[in-house]
ROSE-4610 file (N, C-alpha, C; in Angstrom, 1 decimal, always signed):
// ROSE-4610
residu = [X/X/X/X/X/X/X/X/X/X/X/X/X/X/X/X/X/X/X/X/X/X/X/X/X/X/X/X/X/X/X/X/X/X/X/X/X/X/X/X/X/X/X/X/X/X/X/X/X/X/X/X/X/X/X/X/X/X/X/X/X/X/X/X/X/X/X/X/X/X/X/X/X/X/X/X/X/X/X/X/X/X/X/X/X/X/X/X/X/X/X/X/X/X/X/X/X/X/X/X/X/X/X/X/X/X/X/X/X/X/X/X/X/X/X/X/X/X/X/X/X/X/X/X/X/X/X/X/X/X/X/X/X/X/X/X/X/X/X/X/X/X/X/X/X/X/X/X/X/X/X/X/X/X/X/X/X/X/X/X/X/X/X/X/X/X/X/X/X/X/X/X/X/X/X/X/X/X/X/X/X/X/X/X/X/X/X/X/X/X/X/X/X/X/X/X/X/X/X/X/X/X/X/X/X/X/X/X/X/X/X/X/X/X/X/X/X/X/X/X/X/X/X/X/X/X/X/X]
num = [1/1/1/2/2/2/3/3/3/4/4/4/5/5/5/6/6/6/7/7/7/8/8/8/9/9/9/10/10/10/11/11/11/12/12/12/13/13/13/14/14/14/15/15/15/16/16/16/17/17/17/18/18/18/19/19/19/20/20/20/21/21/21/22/22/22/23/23/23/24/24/24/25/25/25/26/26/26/27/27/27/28/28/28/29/29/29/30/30/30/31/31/31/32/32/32/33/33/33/34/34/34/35/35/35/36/36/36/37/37/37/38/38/38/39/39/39/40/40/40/41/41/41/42/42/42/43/43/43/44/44/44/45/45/45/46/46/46/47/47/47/48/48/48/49/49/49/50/50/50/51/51/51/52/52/52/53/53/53/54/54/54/55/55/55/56/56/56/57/57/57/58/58/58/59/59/59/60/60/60/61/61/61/62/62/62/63/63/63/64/64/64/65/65/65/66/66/66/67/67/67/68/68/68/69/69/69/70/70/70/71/71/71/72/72/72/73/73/73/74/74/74/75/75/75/76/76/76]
x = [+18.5/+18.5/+17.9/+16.9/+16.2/+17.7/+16.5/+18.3/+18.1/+18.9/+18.6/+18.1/+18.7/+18.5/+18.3/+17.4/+17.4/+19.2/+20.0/+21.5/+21.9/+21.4/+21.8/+20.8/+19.9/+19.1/+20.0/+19.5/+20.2/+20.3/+21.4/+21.3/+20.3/+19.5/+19.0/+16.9/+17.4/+16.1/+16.7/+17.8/+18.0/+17.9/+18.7/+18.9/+17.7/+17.0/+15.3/+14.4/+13.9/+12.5/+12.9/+12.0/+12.2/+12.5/+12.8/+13.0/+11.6/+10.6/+9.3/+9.5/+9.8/+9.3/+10.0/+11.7/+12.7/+12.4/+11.6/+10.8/+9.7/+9.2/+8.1/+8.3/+9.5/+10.5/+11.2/+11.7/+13.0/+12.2/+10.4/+9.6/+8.7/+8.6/+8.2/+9.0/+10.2/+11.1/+11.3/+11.5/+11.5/+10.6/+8.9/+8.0/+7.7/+8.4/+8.1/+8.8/+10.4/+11.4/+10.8/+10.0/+9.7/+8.3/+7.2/+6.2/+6.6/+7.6/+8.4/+9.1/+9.9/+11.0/+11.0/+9.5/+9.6/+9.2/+10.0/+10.3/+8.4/+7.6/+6.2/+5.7/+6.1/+5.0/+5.2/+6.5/+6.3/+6.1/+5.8/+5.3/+6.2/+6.1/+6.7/+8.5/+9.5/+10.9/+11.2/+10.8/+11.3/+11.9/+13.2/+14.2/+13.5/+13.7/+13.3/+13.3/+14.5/+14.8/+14.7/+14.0/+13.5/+11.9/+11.4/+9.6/+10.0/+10.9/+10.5/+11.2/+11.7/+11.7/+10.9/+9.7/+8.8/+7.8/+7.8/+6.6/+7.2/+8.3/+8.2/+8.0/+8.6/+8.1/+7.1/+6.2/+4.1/+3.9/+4.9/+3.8/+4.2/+5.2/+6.0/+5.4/+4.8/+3.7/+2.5/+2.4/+0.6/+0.3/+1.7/+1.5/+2.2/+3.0/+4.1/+3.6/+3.8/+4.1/+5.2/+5.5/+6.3/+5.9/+6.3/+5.5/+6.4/+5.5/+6.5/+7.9/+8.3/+9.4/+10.8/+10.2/+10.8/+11.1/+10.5/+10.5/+9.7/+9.9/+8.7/+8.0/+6.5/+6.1/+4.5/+4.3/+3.1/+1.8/+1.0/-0.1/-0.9/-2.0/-3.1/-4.3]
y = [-10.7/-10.0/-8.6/-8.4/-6.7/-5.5/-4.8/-3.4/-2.2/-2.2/-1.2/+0.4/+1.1/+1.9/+2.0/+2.6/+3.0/+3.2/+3.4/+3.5/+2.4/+1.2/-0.1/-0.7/-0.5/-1.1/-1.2/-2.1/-2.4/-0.7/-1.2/-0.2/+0.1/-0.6/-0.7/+0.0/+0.1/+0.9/+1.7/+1.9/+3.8/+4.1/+4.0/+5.0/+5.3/+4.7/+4.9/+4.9/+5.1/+5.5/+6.6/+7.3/+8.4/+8.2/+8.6/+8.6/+7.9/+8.6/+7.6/+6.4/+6.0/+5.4/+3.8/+4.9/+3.3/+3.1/+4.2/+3.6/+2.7/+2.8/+1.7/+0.4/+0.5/-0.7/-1.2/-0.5/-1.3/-2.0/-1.0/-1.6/-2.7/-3.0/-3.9/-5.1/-4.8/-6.2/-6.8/-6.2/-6.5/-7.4/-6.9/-7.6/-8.4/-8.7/-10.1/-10.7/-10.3/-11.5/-12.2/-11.3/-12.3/-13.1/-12.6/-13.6/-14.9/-14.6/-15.6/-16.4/-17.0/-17.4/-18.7/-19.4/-20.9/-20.9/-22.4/-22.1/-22.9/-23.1/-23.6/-22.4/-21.3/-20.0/-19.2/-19.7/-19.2/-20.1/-18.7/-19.8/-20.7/-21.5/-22.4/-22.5/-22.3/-23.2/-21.0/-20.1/-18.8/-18.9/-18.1/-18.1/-17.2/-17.4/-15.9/-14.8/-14.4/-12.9/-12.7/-13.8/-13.2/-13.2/-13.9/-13.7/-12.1/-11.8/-10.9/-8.8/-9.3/-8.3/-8.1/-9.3/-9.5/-8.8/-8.5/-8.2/-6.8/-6.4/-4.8/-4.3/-4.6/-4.1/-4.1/-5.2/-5.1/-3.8/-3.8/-2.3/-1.2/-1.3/+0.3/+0.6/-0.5/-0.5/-0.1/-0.4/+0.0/+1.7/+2.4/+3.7/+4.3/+3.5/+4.5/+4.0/+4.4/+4.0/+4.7/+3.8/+4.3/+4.9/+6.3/+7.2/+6.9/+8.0/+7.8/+8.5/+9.0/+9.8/+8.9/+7.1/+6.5/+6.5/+7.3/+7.8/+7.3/+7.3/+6.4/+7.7/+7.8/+8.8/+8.5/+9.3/+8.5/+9.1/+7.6/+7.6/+8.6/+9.4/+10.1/+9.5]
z = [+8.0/+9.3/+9.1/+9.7/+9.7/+9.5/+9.0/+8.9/+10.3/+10.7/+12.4/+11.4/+10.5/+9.7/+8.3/+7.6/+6.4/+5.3/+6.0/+5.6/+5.3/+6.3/+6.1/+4.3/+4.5/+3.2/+2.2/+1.1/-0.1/-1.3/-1.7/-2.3/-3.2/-4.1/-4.9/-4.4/-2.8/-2.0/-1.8/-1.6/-0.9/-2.1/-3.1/-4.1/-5.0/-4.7/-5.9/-5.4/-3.5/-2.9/-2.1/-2.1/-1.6/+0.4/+1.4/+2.2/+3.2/+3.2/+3.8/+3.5/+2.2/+1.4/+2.3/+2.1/+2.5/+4.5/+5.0/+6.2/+6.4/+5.4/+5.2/+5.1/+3.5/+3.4/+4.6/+5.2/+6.8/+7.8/+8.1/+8.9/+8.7/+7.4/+7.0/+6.8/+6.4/+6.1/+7.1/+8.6/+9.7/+10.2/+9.6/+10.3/+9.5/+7.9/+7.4/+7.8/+8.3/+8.8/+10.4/+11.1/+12.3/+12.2/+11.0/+11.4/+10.3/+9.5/+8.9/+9.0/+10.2/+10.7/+10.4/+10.3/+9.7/+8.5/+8.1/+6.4/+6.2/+7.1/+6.6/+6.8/+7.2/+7.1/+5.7/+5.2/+4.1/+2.3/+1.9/+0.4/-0.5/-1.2/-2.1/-1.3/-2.2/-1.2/-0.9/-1.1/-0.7/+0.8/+1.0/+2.3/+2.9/+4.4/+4.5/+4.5/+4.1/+3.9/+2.3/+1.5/-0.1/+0.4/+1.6/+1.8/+2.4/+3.4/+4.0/+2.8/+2.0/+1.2/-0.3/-0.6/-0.8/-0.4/+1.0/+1.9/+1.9/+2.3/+2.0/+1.0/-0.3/-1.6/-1.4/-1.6/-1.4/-0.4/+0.8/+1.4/+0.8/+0.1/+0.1/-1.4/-2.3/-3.6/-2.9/-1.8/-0.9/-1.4/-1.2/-0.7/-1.9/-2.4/-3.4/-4.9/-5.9/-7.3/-7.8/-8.6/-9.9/-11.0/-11.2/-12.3/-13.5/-14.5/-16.1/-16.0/-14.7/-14.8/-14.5/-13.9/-13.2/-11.8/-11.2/-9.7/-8.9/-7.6/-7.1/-6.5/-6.4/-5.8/-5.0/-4.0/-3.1/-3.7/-3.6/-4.6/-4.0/-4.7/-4.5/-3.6]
């Protein structure tokens, strides 16, 4: 189920993206969970809510990396 706020995310996103970061993540999980809703739109046996936090990581990787400090920080 989409998260209404960044507070709701897993913990394992609030506590290690920076604030934009877990906005990109919430708006995106959202929009993988609705163009996802049938299990033929998505790839091999994945549920949808592992396609659609799949798809956030991918955008929130679009913009952010992980440096050597372990941090995520937005790419140049």
């Amino acid at each position: 189920m989409p998260y209404k706020s960044i507070q709701d995310l897993p913990d394992s996103v609030r506590e290690h993206l920076p604030d934009h970061a877990q906005e990109i993540y919430k708006e995106a999980f959202a929009s993988g969970w609705r163009e996802h809703a049938h299990a033929e739109e998505r790839r091999d046996s994945a549920s949808r809510e592992e396609t659609a936090h799949k798809i956030a990581w991918a955008a929130v990787k679009h913009t952010y990396e992980k440096g050597d400090d372990g941090r995520w920080h937005r790419k140049s």
